[in-house]
SEKE-407097 format. One record per residue: residue in three letters; residue number from 1; x, y, z of N, C-alpha, C in turn. Coordinates in steps of 0.1 Angstrom, whole numbers. Layout:
  marlo  mifi     nx     ny     nz    cax    cay    caz     cx     cy     cz
    ala   NUM      X      Y      Z      X      Y      Z      X      Y      Z
...
REM end
This chain:
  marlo  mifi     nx     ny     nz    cax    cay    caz     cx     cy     cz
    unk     1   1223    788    723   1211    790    716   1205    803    718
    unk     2   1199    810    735   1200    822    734   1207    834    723
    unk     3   1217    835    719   1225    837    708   1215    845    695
    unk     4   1212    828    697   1207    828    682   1193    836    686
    unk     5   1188    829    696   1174    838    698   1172    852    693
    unk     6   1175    861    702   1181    873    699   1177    879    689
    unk     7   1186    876    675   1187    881    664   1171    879    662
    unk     8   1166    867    660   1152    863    659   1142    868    660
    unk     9   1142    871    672   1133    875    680   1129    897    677
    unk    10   1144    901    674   1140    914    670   1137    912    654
    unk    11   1140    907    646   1129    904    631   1117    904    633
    unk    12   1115    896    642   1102    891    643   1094    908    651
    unk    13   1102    917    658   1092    929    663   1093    939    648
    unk    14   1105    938    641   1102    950    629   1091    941    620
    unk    15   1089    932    622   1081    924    612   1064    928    617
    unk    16   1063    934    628   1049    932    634   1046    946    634
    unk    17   1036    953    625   1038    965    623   1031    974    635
    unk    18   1023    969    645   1021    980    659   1033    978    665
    unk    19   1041    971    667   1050    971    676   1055    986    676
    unk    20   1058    993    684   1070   1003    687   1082   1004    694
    unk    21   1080    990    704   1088    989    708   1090    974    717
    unk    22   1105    968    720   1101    956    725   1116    956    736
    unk    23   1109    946    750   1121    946    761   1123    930    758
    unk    24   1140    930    764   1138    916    767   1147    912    780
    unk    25   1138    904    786   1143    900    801   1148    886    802
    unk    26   1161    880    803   1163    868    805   1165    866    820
    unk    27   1161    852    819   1162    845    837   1174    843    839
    unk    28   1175    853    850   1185    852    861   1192    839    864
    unk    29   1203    831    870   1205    818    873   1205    817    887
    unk    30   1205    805    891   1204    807    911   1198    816    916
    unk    31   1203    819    930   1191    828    942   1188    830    935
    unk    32   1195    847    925   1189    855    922   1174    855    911
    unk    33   1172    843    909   1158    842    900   1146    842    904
    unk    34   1139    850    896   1133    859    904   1118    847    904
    unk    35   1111    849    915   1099    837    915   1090    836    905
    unk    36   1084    830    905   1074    824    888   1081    828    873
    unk    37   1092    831    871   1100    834    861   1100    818    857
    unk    38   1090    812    849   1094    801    843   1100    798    827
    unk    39   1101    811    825   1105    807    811   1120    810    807
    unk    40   1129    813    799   1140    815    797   1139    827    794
    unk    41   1131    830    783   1132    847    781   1115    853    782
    unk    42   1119    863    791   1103    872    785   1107    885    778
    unk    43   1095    886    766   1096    896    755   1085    903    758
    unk    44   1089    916    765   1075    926    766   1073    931    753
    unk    45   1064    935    749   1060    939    735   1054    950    737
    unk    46   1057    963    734   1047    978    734   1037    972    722
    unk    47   1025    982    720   1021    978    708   1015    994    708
    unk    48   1010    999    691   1005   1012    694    991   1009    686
    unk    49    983   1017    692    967   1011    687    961   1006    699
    unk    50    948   1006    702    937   1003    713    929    991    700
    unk    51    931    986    690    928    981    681    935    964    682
    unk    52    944    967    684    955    953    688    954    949    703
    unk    53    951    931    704    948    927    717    959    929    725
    unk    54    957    929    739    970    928    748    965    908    752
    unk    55    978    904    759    980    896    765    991    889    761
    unk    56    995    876    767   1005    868    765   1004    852    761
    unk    57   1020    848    754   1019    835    747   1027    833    752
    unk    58   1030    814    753   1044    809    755   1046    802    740
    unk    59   1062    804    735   1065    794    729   1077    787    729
    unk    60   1078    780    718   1098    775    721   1105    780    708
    unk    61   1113    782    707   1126    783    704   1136    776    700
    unk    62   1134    761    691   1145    752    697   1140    750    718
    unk    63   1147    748    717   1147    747    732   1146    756    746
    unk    64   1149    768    738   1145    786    746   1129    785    748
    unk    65   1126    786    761   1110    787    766   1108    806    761
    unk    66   1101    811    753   1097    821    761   1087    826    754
    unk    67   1085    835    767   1068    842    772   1068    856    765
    unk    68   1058    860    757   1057    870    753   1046    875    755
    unk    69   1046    885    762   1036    899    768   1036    917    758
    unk    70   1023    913    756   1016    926    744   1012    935    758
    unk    71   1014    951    754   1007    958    763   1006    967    750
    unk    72    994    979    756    993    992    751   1001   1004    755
    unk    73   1010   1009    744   1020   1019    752   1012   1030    753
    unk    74   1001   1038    752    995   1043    753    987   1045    766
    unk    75    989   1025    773    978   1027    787    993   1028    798
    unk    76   1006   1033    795   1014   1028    801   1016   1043    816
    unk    77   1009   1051    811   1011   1060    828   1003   1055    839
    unk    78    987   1047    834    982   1045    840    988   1031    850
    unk    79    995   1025    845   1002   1013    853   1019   1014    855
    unk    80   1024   1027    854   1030   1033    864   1030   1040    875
    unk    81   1019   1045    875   1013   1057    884   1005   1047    898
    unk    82   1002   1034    893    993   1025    895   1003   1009    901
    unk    83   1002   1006    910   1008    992    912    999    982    906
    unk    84    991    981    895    987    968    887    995    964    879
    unk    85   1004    967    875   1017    957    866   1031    963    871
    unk    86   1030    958    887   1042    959    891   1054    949    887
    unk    87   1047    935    887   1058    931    886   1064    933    873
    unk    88   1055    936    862   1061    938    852   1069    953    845
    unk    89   1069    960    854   1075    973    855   1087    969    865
    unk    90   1090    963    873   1100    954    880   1109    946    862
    unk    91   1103    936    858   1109    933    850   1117    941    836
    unk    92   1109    952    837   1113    961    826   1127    969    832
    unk    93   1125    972    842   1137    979    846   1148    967    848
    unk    94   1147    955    846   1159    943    846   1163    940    834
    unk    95   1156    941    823   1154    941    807   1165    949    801
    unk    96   1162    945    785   1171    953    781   1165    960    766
    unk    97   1167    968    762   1157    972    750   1165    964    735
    unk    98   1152    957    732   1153    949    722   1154    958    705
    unk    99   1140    964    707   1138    971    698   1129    983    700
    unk   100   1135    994    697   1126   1010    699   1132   1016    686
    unk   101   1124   1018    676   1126   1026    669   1123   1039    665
    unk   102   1116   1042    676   1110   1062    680   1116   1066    695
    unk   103   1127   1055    697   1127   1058    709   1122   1061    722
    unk   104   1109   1059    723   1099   1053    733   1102   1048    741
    unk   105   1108   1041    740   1110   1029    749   1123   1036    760
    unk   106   1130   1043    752   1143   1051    759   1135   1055    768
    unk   107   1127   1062    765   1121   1077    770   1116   1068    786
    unk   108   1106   1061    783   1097   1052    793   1110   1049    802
    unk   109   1124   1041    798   1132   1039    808   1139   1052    815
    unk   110   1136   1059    812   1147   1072    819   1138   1078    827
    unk   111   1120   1077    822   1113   1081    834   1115   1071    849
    unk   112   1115   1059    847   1108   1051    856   1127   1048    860
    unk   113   1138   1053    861   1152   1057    866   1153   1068    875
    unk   114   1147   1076    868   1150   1091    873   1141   1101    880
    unk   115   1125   1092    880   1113   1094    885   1110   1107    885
    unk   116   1113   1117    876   1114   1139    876   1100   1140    887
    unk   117   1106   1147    894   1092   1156    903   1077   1153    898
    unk   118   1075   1155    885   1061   1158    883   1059   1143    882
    unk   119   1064   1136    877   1059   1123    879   1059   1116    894
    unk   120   1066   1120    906   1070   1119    917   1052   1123    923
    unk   121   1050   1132    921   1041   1141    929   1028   1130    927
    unk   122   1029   1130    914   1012   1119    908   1016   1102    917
    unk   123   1024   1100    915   1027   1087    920   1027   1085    931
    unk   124   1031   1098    942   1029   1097    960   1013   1100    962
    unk   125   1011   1107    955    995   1111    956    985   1099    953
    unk   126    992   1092    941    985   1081    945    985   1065    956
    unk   127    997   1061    959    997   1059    970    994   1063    983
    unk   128    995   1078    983    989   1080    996    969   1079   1000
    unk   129    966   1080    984    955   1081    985    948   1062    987
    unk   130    957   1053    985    954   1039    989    961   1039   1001
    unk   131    968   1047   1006    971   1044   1025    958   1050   1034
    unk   132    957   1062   1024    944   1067   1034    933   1060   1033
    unk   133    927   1055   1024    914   1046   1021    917   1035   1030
    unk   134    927   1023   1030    929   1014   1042    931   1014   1056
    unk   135    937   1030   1056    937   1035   1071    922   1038   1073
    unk   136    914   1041   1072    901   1043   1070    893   1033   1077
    unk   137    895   1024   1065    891   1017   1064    893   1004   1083
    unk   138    904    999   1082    913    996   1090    907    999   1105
    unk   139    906   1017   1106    898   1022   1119    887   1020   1120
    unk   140    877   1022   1111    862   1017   1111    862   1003   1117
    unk   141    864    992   1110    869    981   1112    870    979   1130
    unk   142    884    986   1131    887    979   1146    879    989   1154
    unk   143    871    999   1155    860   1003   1161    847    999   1161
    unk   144    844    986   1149    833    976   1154    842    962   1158
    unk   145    856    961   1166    860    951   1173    861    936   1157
    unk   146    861    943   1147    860    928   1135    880    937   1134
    unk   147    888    926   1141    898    927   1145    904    922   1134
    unk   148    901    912   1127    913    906   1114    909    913   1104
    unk   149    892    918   1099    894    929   1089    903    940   1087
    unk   150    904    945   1103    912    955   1107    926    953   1105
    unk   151    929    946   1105    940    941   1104    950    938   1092
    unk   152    941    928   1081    943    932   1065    941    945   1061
    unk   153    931    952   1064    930    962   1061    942    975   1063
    unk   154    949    973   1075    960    980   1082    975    975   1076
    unk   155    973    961   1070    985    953   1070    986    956   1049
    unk   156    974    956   1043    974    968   1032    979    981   1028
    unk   157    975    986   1040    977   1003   1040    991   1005   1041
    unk   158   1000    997   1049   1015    996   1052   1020    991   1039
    unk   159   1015    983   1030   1018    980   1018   1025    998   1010
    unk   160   1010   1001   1010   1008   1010   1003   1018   1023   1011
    unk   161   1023   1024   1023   1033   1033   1031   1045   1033   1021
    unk   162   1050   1014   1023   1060   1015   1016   1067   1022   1006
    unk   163   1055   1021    996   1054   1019    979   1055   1036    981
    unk   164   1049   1045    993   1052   1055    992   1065   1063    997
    unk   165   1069   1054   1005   1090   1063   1015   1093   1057    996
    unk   166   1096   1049    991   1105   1043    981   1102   1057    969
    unk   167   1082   1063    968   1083   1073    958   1093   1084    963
    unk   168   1088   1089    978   1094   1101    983   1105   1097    982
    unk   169   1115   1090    979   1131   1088    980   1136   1090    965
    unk   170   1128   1090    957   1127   1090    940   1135   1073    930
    unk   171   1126   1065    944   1131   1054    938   1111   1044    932
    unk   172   1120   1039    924   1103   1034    916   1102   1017    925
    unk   173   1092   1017    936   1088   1007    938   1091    995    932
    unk   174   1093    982    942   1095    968    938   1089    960    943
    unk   175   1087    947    937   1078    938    944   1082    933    957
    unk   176   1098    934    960   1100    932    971   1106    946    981
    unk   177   1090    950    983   1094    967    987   1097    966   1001
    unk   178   1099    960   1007   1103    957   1021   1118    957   1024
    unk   179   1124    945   1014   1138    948   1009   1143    964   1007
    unk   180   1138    967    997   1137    978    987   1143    991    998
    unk   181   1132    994   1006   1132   1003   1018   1135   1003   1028
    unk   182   1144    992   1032   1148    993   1046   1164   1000   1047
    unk   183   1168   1006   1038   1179   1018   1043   1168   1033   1038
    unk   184   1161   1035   1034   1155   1044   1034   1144   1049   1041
    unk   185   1138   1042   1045   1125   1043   1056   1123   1033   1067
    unk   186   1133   1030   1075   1135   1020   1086   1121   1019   1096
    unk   187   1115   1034   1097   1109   1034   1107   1091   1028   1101
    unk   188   1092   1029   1089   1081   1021   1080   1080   1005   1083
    unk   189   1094   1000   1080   1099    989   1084   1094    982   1096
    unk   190   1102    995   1107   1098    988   1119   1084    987   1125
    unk   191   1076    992   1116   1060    998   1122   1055    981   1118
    unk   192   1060    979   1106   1055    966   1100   1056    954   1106
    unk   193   1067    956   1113   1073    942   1116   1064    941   1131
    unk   194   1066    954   1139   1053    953   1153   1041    950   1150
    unk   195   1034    957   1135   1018    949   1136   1022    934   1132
    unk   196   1029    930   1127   1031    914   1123   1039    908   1136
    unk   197   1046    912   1145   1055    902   1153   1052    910   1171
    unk   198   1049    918   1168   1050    927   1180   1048    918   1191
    unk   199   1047    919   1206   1041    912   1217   1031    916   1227
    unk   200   1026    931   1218   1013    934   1225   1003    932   1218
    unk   201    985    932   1224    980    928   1220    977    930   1205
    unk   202    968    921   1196    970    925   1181    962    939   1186
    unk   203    947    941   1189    945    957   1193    954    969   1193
    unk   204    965    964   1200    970    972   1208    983    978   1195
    unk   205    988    966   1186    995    967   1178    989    975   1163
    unk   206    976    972   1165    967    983   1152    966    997   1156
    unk   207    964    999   1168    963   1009   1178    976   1021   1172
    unk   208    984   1011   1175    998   1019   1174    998   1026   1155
    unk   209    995   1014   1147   1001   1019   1135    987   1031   1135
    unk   210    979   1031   1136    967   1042   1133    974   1054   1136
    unk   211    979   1052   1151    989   1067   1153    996   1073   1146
    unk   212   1004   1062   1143   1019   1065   1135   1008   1070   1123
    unk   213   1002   1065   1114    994   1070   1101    991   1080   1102
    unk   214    982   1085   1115    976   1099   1118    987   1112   1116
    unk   215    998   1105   1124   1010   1117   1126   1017   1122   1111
    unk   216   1016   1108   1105   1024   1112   1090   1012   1117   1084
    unk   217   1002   1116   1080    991   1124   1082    993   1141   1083
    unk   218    988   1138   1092    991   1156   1096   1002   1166   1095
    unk   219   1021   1156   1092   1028   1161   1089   1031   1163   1074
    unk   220   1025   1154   1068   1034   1153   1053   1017   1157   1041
    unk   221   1006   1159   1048    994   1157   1038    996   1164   1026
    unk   222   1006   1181   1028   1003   1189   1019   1016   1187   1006
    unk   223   1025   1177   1012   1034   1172   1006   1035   1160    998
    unk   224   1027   1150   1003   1018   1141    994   1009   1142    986
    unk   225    999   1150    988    990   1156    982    989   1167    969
    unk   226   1002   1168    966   1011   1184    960   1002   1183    947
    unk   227   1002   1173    940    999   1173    926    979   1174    928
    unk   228    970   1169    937    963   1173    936    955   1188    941
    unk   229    966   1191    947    963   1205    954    967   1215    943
    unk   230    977   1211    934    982   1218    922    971   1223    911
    unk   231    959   1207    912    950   1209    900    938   1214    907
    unk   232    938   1217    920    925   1224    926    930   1242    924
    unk   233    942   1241    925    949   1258    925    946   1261    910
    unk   234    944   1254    900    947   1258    884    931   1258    886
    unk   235    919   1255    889    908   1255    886    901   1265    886
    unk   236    909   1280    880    907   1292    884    890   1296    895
    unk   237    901   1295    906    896   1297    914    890   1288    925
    unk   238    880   1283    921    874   1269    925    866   1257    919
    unk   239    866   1243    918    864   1234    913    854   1225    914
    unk   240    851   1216    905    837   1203    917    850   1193    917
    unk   241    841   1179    922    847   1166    925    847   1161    907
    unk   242    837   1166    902    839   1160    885    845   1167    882
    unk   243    852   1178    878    860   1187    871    872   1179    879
    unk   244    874   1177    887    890   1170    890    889   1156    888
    unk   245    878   1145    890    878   1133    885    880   1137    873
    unk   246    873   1143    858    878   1140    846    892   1146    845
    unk   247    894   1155    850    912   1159    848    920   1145    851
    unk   248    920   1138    864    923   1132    866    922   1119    855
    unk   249    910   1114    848    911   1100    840    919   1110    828
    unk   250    916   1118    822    924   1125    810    938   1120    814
    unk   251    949   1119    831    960   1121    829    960   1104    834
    unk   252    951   1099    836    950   1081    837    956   1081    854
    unk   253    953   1085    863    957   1090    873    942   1084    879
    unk   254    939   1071    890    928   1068    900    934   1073    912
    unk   255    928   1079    919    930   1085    928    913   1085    937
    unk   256    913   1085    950    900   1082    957    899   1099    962
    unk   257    893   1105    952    889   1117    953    883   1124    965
    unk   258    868   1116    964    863   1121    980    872   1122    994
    unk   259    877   1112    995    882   1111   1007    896   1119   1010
    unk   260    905   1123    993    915   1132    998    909   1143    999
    unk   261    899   1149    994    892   1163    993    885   1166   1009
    unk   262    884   1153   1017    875   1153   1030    884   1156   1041
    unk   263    894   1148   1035    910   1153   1043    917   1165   1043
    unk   264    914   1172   1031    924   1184   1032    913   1198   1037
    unk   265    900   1197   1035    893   1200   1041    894   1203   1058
    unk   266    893   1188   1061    896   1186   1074    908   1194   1082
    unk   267    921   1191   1074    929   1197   1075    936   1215   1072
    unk   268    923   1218   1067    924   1236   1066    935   1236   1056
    unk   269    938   1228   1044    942   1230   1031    934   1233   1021
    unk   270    921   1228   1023    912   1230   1007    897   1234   1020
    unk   271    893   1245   1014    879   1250   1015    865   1247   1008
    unk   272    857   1242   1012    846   1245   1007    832   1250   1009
    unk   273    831   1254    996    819   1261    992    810   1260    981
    unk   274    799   1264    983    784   1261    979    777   1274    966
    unk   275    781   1266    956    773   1269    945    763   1269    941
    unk   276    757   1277    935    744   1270    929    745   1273    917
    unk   277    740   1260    906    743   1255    896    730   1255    889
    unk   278    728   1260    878    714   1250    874    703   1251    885
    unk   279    704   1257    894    692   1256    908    695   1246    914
    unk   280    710   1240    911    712   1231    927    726   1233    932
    unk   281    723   1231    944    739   1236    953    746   1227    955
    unk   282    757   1231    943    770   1222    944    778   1220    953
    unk   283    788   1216    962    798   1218    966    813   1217    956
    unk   284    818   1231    959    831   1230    951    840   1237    958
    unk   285    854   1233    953    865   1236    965    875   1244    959
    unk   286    884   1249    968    893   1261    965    904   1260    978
    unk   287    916   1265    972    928   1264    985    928   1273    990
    unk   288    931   1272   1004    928   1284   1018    937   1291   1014
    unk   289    937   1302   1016    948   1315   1014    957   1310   1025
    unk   290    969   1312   1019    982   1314   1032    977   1325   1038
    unk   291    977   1321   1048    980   1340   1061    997   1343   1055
REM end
Protein backbone atom coordinates (compact mmCIF):
# COMPACT_ATOMS: atom_id res chain seq x y z
CA UNK A 1 0.00 0.00 0.00
CA UNK A 2 2.95 2.29 0.94
CA UNK A 3 3.56 1.93 -2.93
CA UNK A 4 0.76 3.43 -3.82
CA UNK A 5 1.09 6.14 -1.15
CA UNK A 6 3.99 7.61 -2.57
CA UNK A 7 2.84 8.52 -5.89
CA UNK A 8 -0.04 10.25 -3.90
CA UNK A 9 1.25 11.98 -1.73
CA UNK A 10 3.83 13.95 -4.14
CA UNK A 11 0.43 15.11 -6.29
CA UNK A 12 -0.79 16.14 -3.54
CA UNK A 13 2.70 18.69 -2.73
CA UNK A 14 2.68 19.96 -6.64
CA UNK A 15 -0.97 20.51 -5.99
CA UNK A 16 -0.37 22.91 -2.90
CA UNK A 17 0.98 25.94 -4.26
CA UNK A 18 3.46 27.26 -1.14
CA UNK A 19 4.86 24.08 -1.00
CA UNK A 20 8.56 24.16 -2.26
CA UNK A 21 9.49 21.42 -1.08
CA UNK A 22 8.56 18.04 0.76
CA UNK A 23 10.61 14.99 2.85
CA UNK A 24 9.36 11.74 3.42
CA UNK A 25 10.41 9.60 6.43
CA UNK A 26 8.95 6.07 6.79
CA UNK A 27 9.11 4.00 10.12
CA UNK A 28 11.82 2.07 10.59
CA UNK A 29 10.81 -1.73 11.68
CA UNK A 30 12.13 -3.30 15.09
CA UNK A 31 14.92 -1.79 17.41
CA UNK A 32 15.70 0.41 15.10
CA UNK A 33 12.25 2.57 15.41
CA UNK A 34 12.77 5.40 16.45
CA UNK A 35 10.55 6.46 19.80
CA UNK A 36 7.12 8.31 19.42
CA UNK A 37 7.34 7.50 15.57
CA UNK A 38 3.69 6.49 15.66
CA UNK A 39 2.68 6.73 12.38
CA UNK A 40 3.80 4.91 9.18
CA UNK A 41 4.92 7.78 7.26
CA UNK A 42 5.87 11.41 8.18
CA UNK A 43 5.69 14.12 5.39
CA UNK A 44 7.68 17.24 6.27
CA UNK A 45 6.31 19.97 4.22
CA UNK A 46 8.56 23.26 3.53
CA UNK A 47 6.15 25.91 2.84
CA UNK A 48 7.20 29.46 1.32
CA UNK A 49 5.32 32.50 2.80
CA UNK A 50 5.09 33.71 6.70
CA UNK A 51 1.35 33.93 5.38
CA UNK A 52 0.68 29.98 5.50
CA UNK A 53 0.14 28.27 9.05
CA UNK A 54 2.82 25.84 10.32
CA UNK A 55 1.82 22.77 12.17
CA UNK A 56 0.71 19.23 11.85
CA UNK A 57 -2.19 16.59 10.83
CA UNK A 58 -2.64 13.00 10.99
CA UNK A 59 -4.43 11.15 8.42
CA UNK A 60 -5.06 7.68 6.78
CA UNK A 61 -4.36 6.43 3.69
CA UNK A 62 -6.31 3.36 3.25
CA UNK A 63 -4.64 1.98 6.10
CA UNK A 64 -1.01 4.13 5.89
CA UNK A 65 -1.14 6.35 9.29
CA UNK A 66 0.58 9.52 8.37
CA UNK A 67 1.61 12.62 10.04
CA UNK A 68 2.18 15.67 8.13
CA UNK A 69 4.38 18.63 9.41
CA UNK A 70 4.21 22.34 7.63
CA UNK A 71 7.32 24.43 8.50
CA UNK A 72 8.58 27.79 7.16
CA UNK A 73 11.62 27.31 4.83
CA UNK A 74 12.48 30.63 5.43
CA UNK A 75 12.62 30.14 9.52
CA UNK A 76 14.79 27.04 8.69
CA UNK A 77 18.59 28.50 9.86
CA UNK A 78 17.03 29.62 12.84
CA UNK A 79 16.24 25.87 13.92
CA UNK A 80 19.40 24.55 12.63
CA UNK A 81 21.66 26.80 14.31
CA UNK A 82 19.15 26.15 17.23
CA UNK A 83 18.28 22.61 18.95
CA UNK A 84 14.27 23.41 18.87
CA UNK A 85 13.49 21.05 16.12
CA UNK A 86 15.95 18.62 16.74
CA UNK A 87 14.23 15.80 16.48
CA UNK A 88 12.97 16.87 13.37
CA UNK A 89 16.16 17.79 11.64
CA UNK A 90 17.16 14.13 12.94
CA UNK A 91 14.24 12.94 10.95
CA UNK A 92 15.06 14.88 7.85
CA UNK A 93 18.49 13.64 7.59
CA UNK A 94 16.60 9.81 7.66
CA UNK A 95 14.09 10.99 4.96
CA UNK A 96 14.12 11.07 1.61
CA UNK A 97 13.20 14.08 -0.72
CA UNK A 98 9.81 13.77 -1.96
CA UNK A 99 9.48 16.79 -3.82
CA UNK A 100 11.90 19.93 -4.47
CA UNK A 101 11.38 21.61 -7.36
CA UNK A 102 14.04 24.71 -6.93
CA UNK A 103 16.06 22.44 -5.38
CA UNK A 104 16.03 23.73 -1.85
CA UNK A 105 15.54 21.07 -0.37
CA UNK A 106 19.02 19.57 -2.02
CA UNK A 107 20.64 22.52 -0.94
CA UNK A 108 19.30 22.33 2.95
CA UNK A 109 20.46 18.52 2.82
CA UNK A 110 24.05 19.00 1.76
CA UNK A 111 24.32 21.80 4.36
CA UNK A 112 23.18 19.81 7.39
CA UNK A 113 25.82 16.59 5.66
CA UNK A 114 28.63 18.58 5.22
CA UNK A 115 28.17 21.32 7.93
CA UNK A 116 30.96 24.12 5.64
CA UNK A 117 32.90 26.10 8.26
CA UNK A 118 30.73 29.14 8.25
CA UNK A 119 27.87 27.25 9.23
CA UNK A 120 30.18 25.31 11.78
CA UNK A 121 31.39 28.49 13.51
CA UNK A 122 27.49 29.89 14.11
CA UNK A 123 26.39 26.58 15.39
CA UNK A 124 29.44 26.02 18.05
CA UNK A 125 29.00 29.63 19.01
CA UNK A 126 25.76 28.85 19.73
CA UNK A 127 26.01 26.01 21.83
CA UNK A 128 28.79 27.19 23.55
CA UNK A 129 26.90 30.17 24.40
CA UNK A 130 24.03 27.64 26.22
CA UNK A 131 27.09 25.78 27.95
CA UNK A 132 28.31 28.99 29.32
CA UNK A 133 24.90 30.34 30.50
CA UNK A 134 24.28 26.73 32.48
CA UNK A 135 27.74 26.63 33.63
CA UNK A 136 26.94 29.95 35.16
CA UNK A 137 24.35 29.37 36.12
CA UNK A 138 25.13 25.76 37.70
CA UNK A 139 28.07 27.66 39.87
CA UNK A 140 25.96 30.36 41.25
CA UNK A 141 23.54 27.67 42.23
CA UNK A 142 26.10 25.32 44.03
CA UNK A 143 27.65 28.42 45.74
CA UNK A 144 24.30 29.09 47.58
CA UNK A 145 24.56 25.08 48.45
CA UNK A 146 20.69 24.69 46.30
CA UNK A 147 22.63 21.41 45.12
CA UNK A 148 19.86 19.83 42.72
CA UNK A 149 19.41 23.25 40.90
CA UNK A 150 23.02 22.99 40.53
CA UNK A 151 22.93 20.07 39.25
CA UNK A 152 20.16 20.31 36.40
CA UNK A 153 21.60 23.17 35.68
CA UNK A 154 25.28 21.37 35.19
CA UNK A 155 23.54 18.15 33.93
CA UNK A 156 22.07 20.83 30.90
CA UNK A 157 25.22 22.44 30.23
CA UNK A 158 26.81 18.86 29.49
CA UNK A 159 23.82 18.56 27.16
CA UNK A 160 24.77 21.44 25.49
CA UNK A 161 28.98 20.22 25.60
CA UNK A 162 27.81 17.39 23.65
CA UNK A 163 25.84 19.05 20.94
CA UNK A 164 29.09 20.97 20.84
CA UNK A 165 32.39 17.94 20.35
CA UNK A 166 29.61 16.51 17.54
CA UNK A 167 29.61 20.51 15.95
CA UNK A 168 33.55 20.72 16.34
CA UNK A 169 33.83 17.22 14.64
CA UNK A 170 31.53 18.55 11.67
CA UNK A 171 28.93 16.20 12.52
CA UNK A 172 25.20 17.75 12.88
CA UNK A 173 23.86 16.81 16.32
CA UNK A 174 21.25 13.90 17.29
CA UNK A 175 18.81 13.30 19.64
CA UNK A 176 20.67 10.58 20.90
CA UNK A 177 23.96 12.74 21.20
CA UNK A 178 25.48 10.61 23.76
CA UNK A 179 25.53 7.68 21.34
CA UNK A 180 26.38 10.07 18.62
CA UNK A 181 29.77 11.14 20.50
CA UNK A 182 31.21 8.60 22.16
CA UNK A 183 34.03 7.80 19.50
CA UNK A 184 34.58 11.38 19.10
CA UNK A 185 34.63 13.08 22.39
CA UNK A 186 35.03 10.21 25.02
CA UNK A 187 36.28 12.50 27.58
CA UNK A 188 32.67 14.58 27.34
CA UNK A 189 31.25 11.17 27.85
CA UNK A 190 33.15 10.37 30.71
CA UNK A 191 32.66 13.77 32.53
CA UNK A 192 28.85 12.82 32.15
CA UNK A 193 28.68 9.59 33.28
CA UNK A 194 30.86 10.88 36.80
CA UNK A 195 28.27 13.72 37.50
CA UNK A 196 25.42 11.02 37.05
CA UNK A 197 27.19 7.69 38.54
CA UNK A 198 30.30 8.91 40.03
CA UNK A 199 30.99 7.79 43.89
CA UNK A 200 32.04 11.04 45.19
CA UNK A 201 30.04 13.34 46.74
CA UNK A 202 27.22 14.89 44.33
CA UNK A 203 29.30 18.38 45.49
CA UNK A 204 32.17 17.02 44.80
CA UNK A 205 31.06 15.51 41.36
CA UNK A 206 29.73 19.25 40.21
CA UNK A 207 32.90 20.48 41.55
CA UNK A 208 34.76 18.46 39.05
CA UNK A 209 32.65 19.23 35.95
CA UNK A 210 32.90 23.26 36.70
CA UNK A 211 36.73 22.53 36.32
CA UNK A 212 36.69 20.60 33.37
CA UNK A 213 34.20 23.67 31.86
CA UNK A 214 36.64 26.31 33.10
CA UNK A 215 39.65 24.57 31.34
CA UNK A 216 37.78 24.05 27.95
CA UNK A 217 36.99 27.50 28.63
CA UNK A 218 40.11 29.06 28.62
CA UNK A 219 41.42 26.69 25.99
CA UNK A 220 39.03 26.63 23.17
CA UNK A 221 37.02 30.34 23.94
CA UNK A 222 38.55 31.97 20.83
CA UNK A 223 37.76 28.91 18.84
CA UNK A 224 34.20 28.66 19.83
CA UNK A 225 33.52 31.99 19.79
CA UNK A 226 35.11 32.54 15.97
CA UNK A 227 31.94 33.66 14.34
CA UNK A 228 31.17 36.19 17.01
CA UNK A 229 34.56 37.66 17.27
CA UNK A 230 34.39 37.77 13.37
CA UNK A 231 31.27 40.24 13.58
CA UNK A 232 32.91 42.38 16.37
CA UNK A 233 36.21 42.55 13.93
CA UNK A 234 33.80 43.73 10.83
CA UNK A 235 32.25 46.55 13.11
CA UNK A 236 34.79 48.79 11.77
CA UNK A 237 36.45 49.26 14.49
CA UNK A 238 34.13 48.99 17.45
CA UNK A 239 30.62 48.02 18.27
CA UNK A 240 27.55 48.13 20.96
CA UNK A 241 25.59 44.94 22.34
CA UNK A 242 22.65 46.23 19.79
CA UNK A 243 24.57 46.53 16.72
CA UNK A 244 25.63 42.79 17.29
CA UNK A 245 22.09 41.64 18.76
CA UNK A 246 20.43 42.95 15.48
CA UNK A 247 23.25 41.49 13.25
CA UNK A 248 22.72 38.61 15.00
CA UNK A 249 18.42 38.31 14.65
CA UNK A 250 19.04 39.46 10.77
CA UNK A 251 21.16 36.03 10.54
CA UNK A 252 18.30 34.22 13.07
CA UNK A 253 21.28 33.36 15.17
CA UNK A 254 20.09 33.60 19.57
CA UNK A 255 23.01 33.67 21.06
CA UNK A 256 23.29 35.14 25.04
CA UNK A 257 25.26 38.15 24.01
CA UNK A 258 26.10 39.71 27.40
CA UNK A 259 27.57 37.02 28.86
CA UNK A 260 29.92 35.91 25.71
CA UNK A 261 30.99 39.59 25.49
CA UNK A 262 31.69 39.41 29.59
CA UNK A 263 33.83 36.41 28.83
CA UNK A 264 35.98 37.50 26.18
CA UNK A 265 36.50 40.51 27.94
CA UNK A 266 37.44 38.68 30.83
CA UNK A 267 39.58 36.75 28.81
CA UNK A 268 41.69 39.67 27.06
CA UNK A 269 39.99 38.78 23.58
CA UNK A 270 37.43 41.76 23.23
CA UNK A 271 38.07 45.22 24.87
CA UNK A 272 36.01 47.64 26.10
CA UNK A 273 35.29 51.02 25.81
CA UNK A 274 33.26 54.11 26.61
CA UNK A 275 31.50 56.24 24.25
CA UNK A 276 29.55 58.89 24.45
CA UNK A 277 26.58 58.86 22.46
CA UNK A 278 23.83 61.40 22.43
CA UNK A 279 25.42 62.56 25.96
CA UNK A 280 25.42 59.08 27.32
CA UNK A 281 28.30 56.68 27.77
CA UNK A 282 27.91 53.66 25.94
CA UNK A 283 29.94 50.74 26.37
CA UNK A 284 31.21 49.34 23.02
CA UNK A 285 33.72 46.69 22.14
CA UNK A 286 36.59 46.07 19.85
CA UNK A 287 39.23 43.08 19.51
CA UNK A 288 42.58 43.35 21.41
CA UNK A 289 45.44 43.81 19.00
CA UNK A 290 47.64 40.72 18.73
CA UNK A 291 51.15 41.65 20.12
Amino acid sequence: MENQVVPYLRERMKRLPQAVGAVLVKKRRGADSAPFFSVDIMLIVFLDGEQTAEGSSFYLLDTVRVEECRLHMNESPAWVYSNKRNHLISRLLEGEILYDPYGRIRDLFQLLHRLPSSMRDKMMCSEFSSLLRFVAEGRAELQQEQLLDAYVALQQGLQHWARLAAVEWGLFPRPKIWHQIQAVAPEVVKLYKELVEGRDSLKQRMQLVLLAAEYSILTKLDRYCAYLLKLIGDGHGKCSLQQLTARLQREQLELDVPLLIQELVKRSLVEEVVCCTGGVQECQYRLVAKQ
